[in-house]
PAZA-811834 format. One line per 5 residues: number of its first residue (from 1); for each residue x, y, z of N, C-alpha, C, O. Coordinates in steps of 0.2 Angstrom, whole numbers. Last residue first. Example, Ala and Ser with C-alpha at 12.3 -4.5 7.8 and 13.67 -1.06 7.14 Angstrom:
2 = 64/-11/35/68/-5/36/64/0/39/67/6/40; 66/-28/39/62/-22/39/66/-16/39/71/-17/42
***
This chain:
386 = 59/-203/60/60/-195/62/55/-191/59/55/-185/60; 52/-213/63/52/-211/68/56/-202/68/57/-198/73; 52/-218/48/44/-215/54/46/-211/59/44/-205/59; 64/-218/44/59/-213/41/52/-212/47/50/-207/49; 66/-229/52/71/-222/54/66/-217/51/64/-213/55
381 = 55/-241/59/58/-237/51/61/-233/55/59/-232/61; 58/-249/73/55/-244/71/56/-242/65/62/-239/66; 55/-261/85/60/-258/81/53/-256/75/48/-258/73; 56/-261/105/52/-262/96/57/-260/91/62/-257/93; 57/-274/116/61/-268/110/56/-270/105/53/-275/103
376 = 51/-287/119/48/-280/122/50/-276/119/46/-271/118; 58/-296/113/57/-296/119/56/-290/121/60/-288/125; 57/-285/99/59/-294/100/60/-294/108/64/-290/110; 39/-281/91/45/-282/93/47/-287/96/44/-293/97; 38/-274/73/35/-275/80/40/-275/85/45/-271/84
371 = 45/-283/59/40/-278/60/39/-281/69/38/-286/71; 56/-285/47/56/-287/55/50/-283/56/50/-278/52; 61/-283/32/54/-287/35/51/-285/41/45/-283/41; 72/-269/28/69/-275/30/63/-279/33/60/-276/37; 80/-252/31/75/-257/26/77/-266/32/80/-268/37
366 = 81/-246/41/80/-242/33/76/-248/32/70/-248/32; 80/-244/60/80/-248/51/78/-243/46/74/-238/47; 79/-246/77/79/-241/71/84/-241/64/89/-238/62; 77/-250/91/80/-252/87/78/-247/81/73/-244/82; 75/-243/108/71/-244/102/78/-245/97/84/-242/98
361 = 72/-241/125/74/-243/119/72/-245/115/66/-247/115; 67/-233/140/62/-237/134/70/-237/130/74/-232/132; 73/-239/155/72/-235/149/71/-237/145/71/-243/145; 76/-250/166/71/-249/162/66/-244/158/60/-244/158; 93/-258/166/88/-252/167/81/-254/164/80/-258/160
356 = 103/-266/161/99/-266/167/96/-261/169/98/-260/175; 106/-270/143/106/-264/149/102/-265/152/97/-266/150; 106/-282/135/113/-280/141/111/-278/146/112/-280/151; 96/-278/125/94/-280/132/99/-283/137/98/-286/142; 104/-269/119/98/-266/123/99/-271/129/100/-270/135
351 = 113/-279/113/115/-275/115/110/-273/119/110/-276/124; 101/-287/104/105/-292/111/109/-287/113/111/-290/118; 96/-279/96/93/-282/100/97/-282/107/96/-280/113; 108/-283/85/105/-275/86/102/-277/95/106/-275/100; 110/-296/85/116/-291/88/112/-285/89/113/-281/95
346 = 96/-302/83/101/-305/89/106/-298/89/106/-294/95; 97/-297/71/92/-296/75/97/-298/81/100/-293/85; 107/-301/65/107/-294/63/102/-294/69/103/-288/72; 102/-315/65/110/-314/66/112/-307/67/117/-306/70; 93/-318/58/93/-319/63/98/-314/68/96/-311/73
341 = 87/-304/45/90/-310/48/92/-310/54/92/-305/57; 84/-289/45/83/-295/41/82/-302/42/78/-306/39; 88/-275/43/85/-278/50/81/-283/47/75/-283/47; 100/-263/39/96/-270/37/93/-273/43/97/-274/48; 107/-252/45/103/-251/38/99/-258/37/94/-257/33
336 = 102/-247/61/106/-252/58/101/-251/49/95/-250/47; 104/-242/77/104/-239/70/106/-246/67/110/-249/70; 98/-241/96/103/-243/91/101/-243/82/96/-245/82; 96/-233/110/96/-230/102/101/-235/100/107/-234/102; 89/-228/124/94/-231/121/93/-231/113/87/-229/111
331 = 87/-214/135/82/-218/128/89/-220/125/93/-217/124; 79/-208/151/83/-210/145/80/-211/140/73/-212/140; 74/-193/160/72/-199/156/79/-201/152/84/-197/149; 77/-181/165/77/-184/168/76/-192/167/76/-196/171; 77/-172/153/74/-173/162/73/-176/164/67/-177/166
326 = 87/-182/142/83/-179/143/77/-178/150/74/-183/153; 97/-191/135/95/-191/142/91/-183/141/94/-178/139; 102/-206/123/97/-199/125/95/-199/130/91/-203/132; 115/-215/117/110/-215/123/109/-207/125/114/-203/127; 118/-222/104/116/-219/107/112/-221/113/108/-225/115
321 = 124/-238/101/123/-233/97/123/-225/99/127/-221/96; 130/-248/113/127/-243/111/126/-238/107/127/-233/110; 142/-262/109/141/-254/108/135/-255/110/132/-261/110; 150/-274/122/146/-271/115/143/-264/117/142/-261/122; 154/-278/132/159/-277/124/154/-276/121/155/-277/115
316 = 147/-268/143/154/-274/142/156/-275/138/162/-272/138; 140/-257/135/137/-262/139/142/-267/139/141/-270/134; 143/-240/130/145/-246/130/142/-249/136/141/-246/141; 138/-227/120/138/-232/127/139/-238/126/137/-240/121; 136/-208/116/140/-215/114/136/-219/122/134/-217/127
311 = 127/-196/120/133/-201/123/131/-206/119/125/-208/118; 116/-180/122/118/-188/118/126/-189/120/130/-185/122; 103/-174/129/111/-174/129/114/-180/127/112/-185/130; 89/-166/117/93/-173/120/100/-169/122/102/-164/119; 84/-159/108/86/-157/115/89/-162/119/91/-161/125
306 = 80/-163/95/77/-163/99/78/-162/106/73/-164/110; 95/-162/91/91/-158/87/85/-158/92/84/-153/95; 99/-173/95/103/-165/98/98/-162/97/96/-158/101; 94/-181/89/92/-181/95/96/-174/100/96/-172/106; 97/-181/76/91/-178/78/89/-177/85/84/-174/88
301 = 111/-184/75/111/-176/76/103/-174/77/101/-168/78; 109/-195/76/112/-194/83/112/-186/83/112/-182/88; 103/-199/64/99/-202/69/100/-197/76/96/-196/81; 112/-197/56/105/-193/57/103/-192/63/102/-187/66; 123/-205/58/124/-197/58/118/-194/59/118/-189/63
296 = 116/-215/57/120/-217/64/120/-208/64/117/-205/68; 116/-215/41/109/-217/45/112/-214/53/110/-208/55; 130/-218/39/126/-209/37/119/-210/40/117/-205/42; 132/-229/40/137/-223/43/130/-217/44/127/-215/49; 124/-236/32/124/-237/37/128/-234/42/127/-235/48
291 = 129/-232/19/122/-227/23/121/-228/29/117/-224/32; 139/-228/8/142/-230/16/135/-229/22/135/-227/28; 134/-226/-5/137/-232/-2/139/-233/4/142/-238/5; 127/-213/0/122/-219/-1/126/-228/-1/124/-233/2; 139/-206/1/134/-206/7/131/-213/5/132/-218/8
286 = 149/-203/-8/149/-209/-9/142/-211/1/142/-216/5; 160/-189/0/157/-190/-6/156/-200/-5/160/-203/-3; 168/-180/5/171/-188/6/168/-190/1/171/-192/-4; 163/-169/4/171/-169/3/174/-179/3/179/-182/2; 150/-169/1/153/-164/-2/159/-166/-3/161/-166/-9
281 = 145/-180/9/143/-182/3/149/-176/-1/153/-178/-5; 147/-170/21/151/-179/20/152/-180/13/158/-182/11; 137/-163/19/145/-161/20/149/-165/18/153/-165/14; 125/-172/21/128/-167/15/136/-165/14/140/-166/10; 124/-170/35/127/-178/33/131/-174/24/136/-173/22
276 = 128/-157/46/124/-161/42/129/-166/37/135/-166/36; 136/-161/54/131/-157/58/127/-156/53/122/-153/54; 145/-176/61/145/-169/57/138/-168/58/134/-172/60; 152/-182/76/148/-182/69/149/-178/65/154/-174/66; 162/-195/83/163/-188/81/159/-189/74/160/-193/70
271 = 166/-203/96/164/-202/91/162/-193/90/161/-188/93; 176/-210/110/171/-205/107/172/-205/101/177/-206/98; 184/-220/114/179/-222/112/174/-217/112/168/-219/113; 190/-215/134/191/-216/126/184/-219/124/179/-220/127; 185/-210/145/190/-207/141/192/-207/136/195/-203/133
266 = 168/-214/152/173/-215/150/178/-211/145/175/-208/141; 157/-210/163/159/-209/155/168/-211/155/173/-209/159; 147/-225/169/153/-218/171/154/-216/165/153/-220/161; 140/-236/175/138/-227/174/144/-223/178/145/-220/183; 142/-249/173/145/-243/177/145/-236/179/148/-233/183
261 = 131/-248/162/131/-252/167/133/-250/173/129/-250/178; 137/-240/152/129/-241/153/128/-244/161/123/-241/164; 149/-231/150/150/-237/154/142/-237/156/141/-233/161; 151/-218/135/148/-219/143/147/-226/145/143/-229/141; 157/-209/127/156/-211/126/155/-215/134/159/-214/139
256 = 154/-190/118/158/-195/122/155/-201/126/150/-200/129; 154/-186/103/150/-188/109/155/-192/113/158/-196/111; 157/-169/93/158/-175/98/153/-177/105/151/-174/110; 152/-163/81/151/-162/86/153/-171/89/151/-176/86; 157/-151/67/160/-158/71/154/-158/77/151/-153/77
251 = 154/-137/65/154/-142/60/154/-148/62/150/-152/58; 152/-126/74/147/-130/76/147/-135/68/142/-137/66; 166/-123/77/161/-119/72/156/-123/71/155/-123/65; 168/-130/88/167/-122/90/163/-118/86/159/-114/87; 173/-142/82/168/-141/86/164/-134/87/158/-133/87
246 = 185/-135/74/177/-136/72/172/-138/74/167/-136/71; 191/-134/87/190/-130/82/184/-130/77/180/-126/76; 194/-147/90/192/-144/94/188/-137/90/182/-137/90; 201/-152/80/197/-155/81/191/-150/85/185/-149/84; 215/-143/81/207/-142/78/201/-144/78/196/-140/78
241 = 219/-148/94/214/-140/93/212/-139/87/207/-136/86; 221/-160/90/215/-160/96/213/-154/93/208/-153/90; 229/-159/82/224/-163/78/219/-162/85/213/-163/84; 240/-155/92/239/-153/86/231/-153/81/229/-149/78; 242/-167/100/239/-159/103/237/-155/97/231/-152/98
236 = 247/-176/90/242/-175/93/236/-170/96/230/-170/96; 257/-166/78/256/-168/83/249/-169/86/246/-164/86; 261/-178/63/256/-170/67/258/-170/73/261/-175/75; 272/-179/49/273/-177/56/268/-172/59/268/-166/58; 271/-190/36/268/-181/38/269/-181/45/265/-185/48
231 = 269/-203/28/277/-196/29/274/-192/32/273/-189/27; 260/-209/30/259/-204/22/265/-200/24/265/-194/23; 259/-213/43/258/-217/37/259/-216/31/260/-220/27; 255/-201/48/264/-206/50/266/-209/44/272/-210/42; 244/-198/51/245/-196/44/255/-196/47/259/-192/47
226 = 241/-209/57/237/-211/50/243/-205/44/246/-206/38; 245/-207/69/248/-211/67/246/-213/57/248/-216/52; 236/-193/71/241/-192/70/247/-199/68/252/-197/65; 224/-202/71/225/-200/67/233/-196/67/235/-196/62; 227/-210/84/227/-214/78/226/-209/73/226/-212/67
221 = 229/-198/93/235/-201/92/233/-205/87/237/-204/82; 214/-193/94/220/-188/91/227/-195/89/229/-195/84; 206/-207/89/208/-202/94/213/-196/91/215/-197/86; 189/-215/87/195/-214/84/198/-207/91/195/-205/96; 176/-227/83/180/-222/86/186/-222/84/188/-226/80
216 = 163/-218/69/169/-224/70/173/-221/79/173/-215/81; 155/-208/66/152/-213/69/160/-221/72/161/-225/76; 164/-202/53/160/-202/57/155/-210/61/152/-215/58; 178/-204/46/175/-210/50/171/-208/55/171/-211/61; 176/-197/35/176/-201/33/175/-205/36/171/-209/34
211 = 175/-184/42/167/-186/39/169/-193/37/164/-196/35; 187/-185/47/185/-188/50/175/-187/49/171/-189/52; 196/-183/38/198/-190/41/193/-190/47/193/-194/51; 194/-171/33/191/-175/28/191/-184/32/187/-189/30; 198/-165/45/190/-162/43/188/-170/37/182/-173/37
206 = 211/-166/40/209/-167/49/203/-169/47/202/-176/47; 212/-159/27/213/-167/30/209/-171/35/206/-177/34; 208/-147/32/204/-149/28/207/-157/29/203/-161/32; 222/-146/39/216/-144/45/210/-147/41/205/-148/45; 232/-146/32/231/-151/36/222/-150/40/218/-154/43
201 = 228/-134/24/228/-142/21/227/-147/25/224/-152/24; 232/-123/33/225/-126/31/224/-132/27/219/-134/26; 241/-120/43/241/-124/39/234/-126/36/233/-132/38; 236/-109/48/241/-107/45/241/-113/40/240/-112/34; 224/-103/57/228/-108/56/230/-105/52/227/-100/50
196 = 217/-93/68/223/-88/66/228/-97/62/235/-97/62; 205/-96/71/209/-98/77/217/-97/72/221/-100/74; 196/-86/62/196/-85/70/200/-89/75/201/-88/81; 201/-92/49/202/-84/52/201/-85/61/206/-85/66; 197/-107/52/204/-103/51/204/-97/52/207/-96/57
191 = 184/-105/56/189/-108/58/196/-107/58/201/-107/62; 176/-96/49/175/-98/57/180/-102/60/180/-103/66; 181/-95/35/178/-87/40/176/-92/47/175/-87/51; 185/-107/32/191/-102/32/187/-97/34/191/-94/38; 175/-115/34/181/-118/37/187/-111/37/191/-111/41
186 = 164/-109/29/165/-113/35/172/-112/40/174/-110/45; 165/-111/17/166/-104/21/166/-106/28/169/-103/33; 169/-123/12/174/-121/14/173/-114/18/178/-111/21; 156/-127/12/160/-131/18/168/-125/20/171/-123/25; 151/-120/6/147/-119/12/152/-120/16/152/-118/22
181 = 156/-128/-6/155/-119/-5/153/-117/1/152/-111/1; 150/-139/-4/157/-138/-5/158/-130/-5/163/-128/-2; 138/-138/-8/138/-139/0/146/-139/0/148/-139/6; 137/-133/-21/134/-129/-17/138/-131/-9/141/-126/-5; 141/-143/-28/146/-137/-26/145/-135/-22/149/-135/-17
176 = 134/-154/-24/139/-153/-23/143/-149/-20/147/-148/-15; 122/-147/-33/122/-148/-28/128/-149/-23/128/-146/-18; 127/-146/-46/125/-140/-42/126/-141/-35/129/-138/-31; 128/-162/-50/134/-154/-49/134/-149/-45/138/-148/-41; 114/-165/-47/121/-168/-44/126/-163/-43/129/-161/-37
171 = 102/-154/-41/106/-156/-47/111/-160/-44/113/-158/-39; 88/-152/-30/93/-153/-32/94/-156/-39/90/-159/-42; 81/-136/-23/79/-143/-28/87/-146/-29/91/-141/-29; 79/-128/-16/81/-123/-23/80/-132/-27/79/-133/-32; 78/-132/-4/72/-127/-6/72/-126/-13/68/-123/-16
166 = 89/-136/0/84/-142/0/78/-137/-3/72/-139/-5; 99/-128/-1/100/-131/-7/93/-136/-5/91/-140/-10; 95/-121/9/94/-117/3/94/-123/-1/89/-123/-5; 96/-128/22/90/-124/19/90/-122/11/85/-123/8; 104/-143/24/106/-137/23/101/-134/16/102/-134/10
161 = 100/-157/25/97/-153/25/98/-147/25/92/-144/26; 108/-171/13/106/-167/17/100/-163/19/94/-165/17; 110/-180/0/112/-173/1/112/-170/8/116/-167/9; 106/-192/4/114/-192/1/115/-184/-1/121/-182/-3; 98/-194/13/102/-196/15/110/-196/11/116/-197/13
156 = 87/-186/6/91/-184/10/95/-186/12/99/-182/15; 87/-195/-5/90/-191/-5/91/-184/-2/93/-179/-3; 82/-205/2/89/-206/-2/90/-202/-1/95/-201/2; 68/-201/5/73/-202/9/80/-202/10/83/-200/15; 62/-188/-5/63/-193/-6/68/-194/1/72/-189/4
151 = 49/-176/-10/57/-178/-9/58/-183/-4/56/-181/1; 38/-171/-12/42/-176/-15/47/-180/-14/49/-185/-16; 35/-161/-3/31/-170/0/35/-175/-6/35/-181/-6; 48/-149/1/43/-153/-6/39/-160/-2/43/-163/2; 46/-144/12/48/-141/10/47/-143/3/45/-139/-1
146 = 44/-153/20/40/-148/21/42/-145/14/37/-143/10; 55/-165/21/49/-166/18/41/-159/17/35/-160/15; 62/-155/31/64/-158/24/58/-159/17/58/-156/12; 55/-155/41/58/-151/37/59/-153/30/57/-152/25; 60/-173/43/52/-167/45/53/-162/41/50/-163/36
141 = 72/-172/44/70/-173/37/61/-172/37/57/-171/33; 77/-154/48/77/-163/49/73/-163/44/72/-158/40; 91/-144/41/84/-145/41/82/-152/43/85/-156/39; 105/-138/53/101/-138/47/96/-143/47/95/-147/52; 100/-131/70/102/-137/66/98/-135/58/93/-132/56
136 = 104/-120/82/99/-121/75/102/-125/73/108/-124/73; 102/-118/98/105/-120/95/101/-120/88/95/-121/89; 99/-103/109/97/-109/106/99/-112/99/97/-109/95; 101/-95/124/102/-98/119/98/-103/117/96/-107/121; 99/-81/134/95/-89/134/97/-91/126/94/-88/122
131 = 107/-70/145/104/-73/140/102/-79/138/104/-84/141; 108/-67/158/105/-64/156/101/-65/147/96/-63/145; 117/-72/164/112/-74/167/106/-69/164/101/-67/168; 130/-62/160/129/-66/163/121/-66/167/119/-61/171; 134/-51/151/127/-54/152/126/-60/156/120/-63/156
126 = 150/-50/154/142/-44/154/134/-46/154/129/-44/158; 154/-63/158/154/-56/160/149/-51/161/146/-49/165; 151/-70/146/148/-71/151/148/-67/157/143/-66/161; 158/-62/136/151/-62/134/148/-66/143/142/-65/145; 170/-65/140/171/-59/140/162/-58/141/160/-55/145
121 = 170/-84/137/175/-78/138/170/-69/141/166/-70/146; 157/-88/127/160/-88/132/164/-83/133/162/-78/130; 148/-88/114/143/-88/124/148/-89/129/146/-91/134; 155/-87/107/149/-83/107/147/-83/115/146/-78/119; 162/-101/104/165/-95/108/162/-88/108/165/-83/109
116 = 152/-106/94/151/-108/101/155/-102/105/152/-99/109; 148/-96/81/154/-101/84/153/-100/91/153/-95/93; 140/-87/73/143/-97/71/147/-97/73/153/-98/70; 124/-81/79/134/-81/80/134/-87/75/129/-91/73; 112/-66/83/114/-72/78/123/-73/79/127/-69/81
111 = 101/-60/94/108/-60/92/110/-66/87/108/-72/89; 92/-50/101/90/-55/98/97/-55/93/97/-51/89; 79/-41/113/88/-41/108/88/-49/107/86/-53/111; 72/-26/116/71/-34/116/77/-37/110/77/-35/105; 73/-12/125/76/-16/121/75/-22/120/78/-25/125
106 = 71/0/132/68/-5/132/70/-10/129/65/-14/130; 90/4/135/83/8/132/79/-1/136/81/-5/140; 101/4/144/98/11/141/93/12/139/91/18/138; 106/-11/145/105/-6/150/98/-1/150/94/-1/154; 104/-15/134/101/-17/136/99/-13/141/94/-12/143
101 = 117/-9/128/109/-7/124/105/-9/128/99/-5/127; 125/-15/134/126/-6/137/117/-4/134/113/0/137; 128/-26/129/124/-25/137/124/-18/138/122/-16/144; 130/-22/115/122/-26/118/124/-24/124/122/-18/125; 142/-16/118/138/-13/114/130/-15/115/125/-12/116
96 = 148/-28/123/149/-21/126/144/-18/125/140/-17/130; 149/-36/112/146/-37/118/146/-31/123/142/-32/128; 158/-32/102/151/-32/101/146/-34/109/140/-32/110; 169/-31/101/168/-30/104/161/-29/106/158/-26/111; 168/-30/82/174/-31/87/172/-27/94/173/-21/94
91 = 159/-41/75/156/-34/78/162/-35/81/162/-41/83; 155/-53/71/160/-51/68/159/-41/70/160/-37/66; 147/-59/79/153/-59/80/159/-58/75/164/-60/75; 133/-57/74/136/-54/78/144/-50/79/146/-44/79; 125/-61/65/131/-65/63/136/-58/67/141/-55/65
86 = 111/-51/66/113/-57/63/122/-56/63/125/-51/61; 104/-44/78/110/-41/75/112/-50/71/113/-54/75; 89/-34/81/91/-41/78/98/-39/76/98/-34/73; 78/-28/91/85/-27/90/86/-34/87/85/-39/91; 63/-18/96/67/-24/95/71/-23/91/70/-18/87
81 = 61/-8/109/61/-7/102/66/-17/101/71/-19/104; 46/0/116/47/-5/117/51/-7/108/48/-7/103; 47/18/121/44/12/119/49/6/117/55/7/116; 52/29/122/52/25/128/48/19/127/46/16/132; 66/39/112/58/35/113/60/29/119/65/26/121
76 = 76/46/110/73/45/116/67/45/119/64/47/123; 83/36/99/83/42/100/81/43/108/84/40/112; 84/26/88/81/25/96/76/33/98/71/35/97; 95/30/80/89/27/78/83/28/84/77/30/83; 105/34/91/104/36/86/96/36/83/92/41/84
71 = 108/22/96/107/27/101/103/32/95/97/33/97; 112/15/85/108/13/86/103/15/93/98/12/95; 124/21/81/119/18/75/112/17/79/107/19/76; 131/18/93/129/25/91/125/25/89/120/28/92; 135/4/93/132/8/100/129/16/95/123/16/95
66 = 143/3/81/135/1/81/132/1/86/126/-1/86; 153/12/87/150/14/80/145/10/81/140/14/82; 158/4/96/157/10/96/151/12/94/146/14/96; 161/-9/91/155/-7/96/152/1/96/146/2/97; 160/-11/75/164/-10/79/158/-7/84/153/-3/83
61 = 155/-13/62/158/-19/64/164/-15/67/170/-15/65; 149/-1/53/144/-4/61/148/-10/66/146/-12/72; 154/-2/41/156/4/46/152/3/51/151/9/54; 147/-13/37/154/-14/39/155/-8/44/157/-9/49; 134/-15/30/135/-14/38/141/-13/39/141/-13/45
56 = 136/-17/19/134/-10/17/133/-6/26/132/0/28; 143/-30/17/145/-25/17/143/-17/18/147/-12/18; 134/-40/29/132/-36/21/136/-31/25/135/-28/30; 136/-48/41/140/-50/34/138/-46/28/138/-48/23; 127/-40/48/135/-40/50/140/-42/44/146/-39/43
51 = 111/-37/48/116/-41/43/123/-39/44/126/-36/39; 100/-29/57/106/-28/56/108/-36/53/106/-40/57; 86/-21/61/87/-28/59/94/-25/54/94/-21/49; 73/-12/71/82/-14/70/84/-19/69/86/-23/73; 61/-9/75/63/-15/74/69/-11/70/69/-7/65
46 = 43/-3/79/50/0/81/54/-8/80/52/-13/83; 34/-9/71/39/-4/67/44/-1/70/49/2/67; 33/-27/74/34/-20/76/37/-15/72/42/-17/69; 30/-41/71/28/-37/67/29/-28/69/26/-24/67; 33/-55/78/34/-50/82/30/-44/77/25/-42/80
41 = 36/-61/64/28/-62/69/29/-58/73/23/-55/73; 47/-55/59/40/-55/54/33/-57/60/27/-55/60; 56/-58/68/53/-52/65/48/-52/62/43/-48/63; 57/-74/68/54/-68/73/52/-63/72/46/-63/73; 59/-72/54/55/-75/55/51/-75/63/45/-76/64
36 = 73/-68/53/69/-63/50/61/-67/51/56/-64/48; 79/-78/62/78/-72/64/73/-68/60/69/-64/63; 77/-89/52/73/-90/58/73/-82/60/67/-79/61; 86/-85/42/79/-84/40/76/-84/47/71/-80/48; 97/-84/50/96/-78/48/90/-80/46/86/-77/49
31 = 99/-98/53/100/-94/58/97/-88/56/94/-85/61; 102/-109/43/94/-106/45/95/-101/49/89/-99/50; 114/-113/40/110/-119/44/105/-115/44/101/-118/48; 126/-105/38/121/-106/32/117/-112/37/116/-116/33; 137/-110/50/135/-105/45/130/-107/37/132/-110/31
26 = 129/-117/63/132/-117/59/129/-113/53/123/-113/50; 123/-108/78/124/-114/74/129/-114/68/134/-109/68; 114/-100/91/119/-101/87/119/-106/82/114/-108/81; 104/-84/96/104/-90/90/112/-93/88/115/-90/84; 99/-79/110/106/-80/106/103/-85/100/100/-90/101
21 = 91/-66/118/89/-73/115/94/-73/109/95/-69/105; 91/-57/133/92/-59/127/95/-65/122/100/-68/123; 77/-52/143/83/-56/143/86/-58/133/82/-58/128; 64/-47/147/71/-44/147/76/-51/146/77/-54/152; 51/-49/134/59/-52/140/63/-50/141/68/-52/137
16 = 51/-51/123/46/-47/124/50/-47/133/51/-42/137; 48/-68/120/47/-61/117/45/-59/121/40/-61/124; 49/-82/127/56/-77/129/54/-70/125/59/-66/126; 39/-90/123/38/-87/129/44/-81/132/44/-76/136; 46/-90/108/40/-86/108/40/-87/117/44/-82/118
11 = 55/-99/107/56/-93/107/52/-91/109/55/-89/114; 51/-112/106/52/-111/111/56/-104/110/61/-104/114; 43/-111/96/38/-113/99/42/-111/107/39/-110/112; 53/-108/84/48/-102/85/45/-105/93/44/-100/96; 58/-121/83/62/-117/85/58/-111/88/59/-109/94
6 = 46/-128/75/52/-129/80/54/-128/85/53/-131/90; 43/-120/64/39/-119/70/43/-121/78/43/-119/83; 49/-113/54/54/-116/58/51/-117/65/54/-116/70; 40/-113/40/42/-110/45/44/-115/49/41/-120/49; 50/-114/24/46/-116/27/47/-112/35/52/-109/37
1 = 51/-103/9/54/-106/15/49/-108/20/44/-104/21
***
């Protein structure tokens, strides 16, 4: 397994700090190796590394009980003891149990979750201003290519980056299952169990209507009209709170879409990604024949990935691809699989230079001749620039 220096780079000033360091993301995306990769550089023997999803922890999935476990362990040493509790939220009332531990000992705490409602509700309460999150994406294709220098653009673009199956090599079948087996724990341990669904067919529909038209816009109402179209009565509010839902298990993520010129965000015209393109290939399946979708999915979860706050944009009638805001800088982003012809150049192009600003832009291609730039835009390989 490769190291997650990434991530590691903006951990490391937080070792060793009173304050406690959250890992969230999506289930199976690295969250557990990255922690056992704190632990291995931190290297202390005073160390508590807890596994929430190994049965052999269950009689600890409850505060009480994993307050005690761990008063216990401690005892009434006054040295400095680090605490990893992976995949947290399945502790009932877990947050009790860290701010009480933080209280009582020297404690360096380090917490794992898959689902955004981690860092809300009840948990803002007790630590409030106390702990410093960090989101874990499954693997860019930096990562990617770390992991073998053979492997191939394509095929990340038609499997992904989710850690295990890029380190174990791929097979068509295996691989498939593999990210179909990820997909559904996903969806029945973070989604269904924790928001109590009943109808799980429609809720996998929801999921499948919209890796289908990631990057497209769309709303609760045209997917509640879609499935009108097939007899089925949703209701909109209905297709929100999932929608909503998988955002939370960090599967979906939505950008909302922004008036470049008017600078204001606008109501309609949000899109919705997935959180690795893989998944896509799992349940819609056919990534390599849709790439110009699946290129717009990388591109837009690399710049989450790089800390960007990412927005859709519109310049009058025409799209922006992306637009990344970071301290106080931007960066306009248009994606296209072919950058060949007059006609593809003018459109990619002639969007940027709408915008009345003097943020750098950059065009961004798989294949084609164009090399350099067209009135000051440069355009870039997607492969170089991630």
């Amino acid at each position: 397994m490769i190291i997650r220096e990434s991530y590691l780079s903006k951990i490391r000033p937080f070792i060793g700090k009173d304050i406690i360091k959250v890992l969230t993301g999506i289930r199976r995306g690295g969250k557990s190796v990255l922690l056992e990769q704190i632990r291995d550089e931190i290297n202390s023997p005073n160390t508590i590394f807890l596994n929430f999803e190994d049965l052999g922890n269950q009689h600890l999935c409850e505060y009480h009980s994993l307050h005690e476990y761990v008063c216990d362990k401690i005892g009434g040493s006054k040295e400095t003891f680090y605490l990893f509790f992976d995949e947290i939220q399945e502790v009932q009332g877990w947050e009790k149990a860290i701010n009480s531990l933080r209280v009582k000992f020297h404690a360096d705490i380090y917490i794992t979750g898959s689902n955004s409602q981690l860092l809300s509700g009840e948990l803002a309460t007790y630590i409030a201003g106390r702990y410093v999150s960090f989101t874990v994406y499954p693997f860019s294709f930096t990562e990617f290519k770390m992991v073998n220098p053979d492997y191939t653009f394509d095929q990340y673009i038609q499997y992904g980056g989710m850690p295990f199956l890029a380190s174990i090599g791929f097979g068509t079948e295996f691989s498939k299952n593999y990210l179909q087996d990820i997909f559904h724990s996903v969806v029945l341990k973070d989604i269904v169990k924790r928001n109590n669904i009943r109808d799980v067919d429609l809720l996998e529909r929801i999921i499948a209507y919209a890796l289908a038209n990631v990057g497209k816009s769309f709303s609760a109402t045209s997917i509640s009209k879609f499935f009108k179209s097939e007899n089925r009565t949703v209701a909109p509010e209905t297709i929100l709170n999932y929608l909503k839902a998988c955002e939370e298990a960090y599967l979906l993520y939505r950008l909302k879409s922004q008036d470049i010129n008017g600078k204001k965000m606008l109501k309609v015209n949000e899109k919705y990604y997935v959180v690795d393109h893989g998944l896509r290939e799992a349940i819609v399946g056919e990534n390599l024949q849709n790439v110009e979708i699946v290129l717009e999915n990388i591109v837009g979860l690399e710049l989450l990935r790089r800390g960007y706050k990412v927005c859709v944009g519109r310049v009058g009638e025409k799209e922006i691809d992306f637009i990344g805001e970071k301290d106080g800088d931007k960066l306009y982003i248009q994606v296209c699989y072919l950058l060949i012809d007059e006609s593809t150049i003018q459109r990619e192009f002639g969007s940027l230079l709408e915008i009345r600003d003097n943020y750098p832009k950059i065009v961004l291609y798989k294949e084609g001749s164009f090399r350099g730039k067209f009135e000051g835009i440069p355009a870039v390989k997607i492969e170089d620039w991630l």
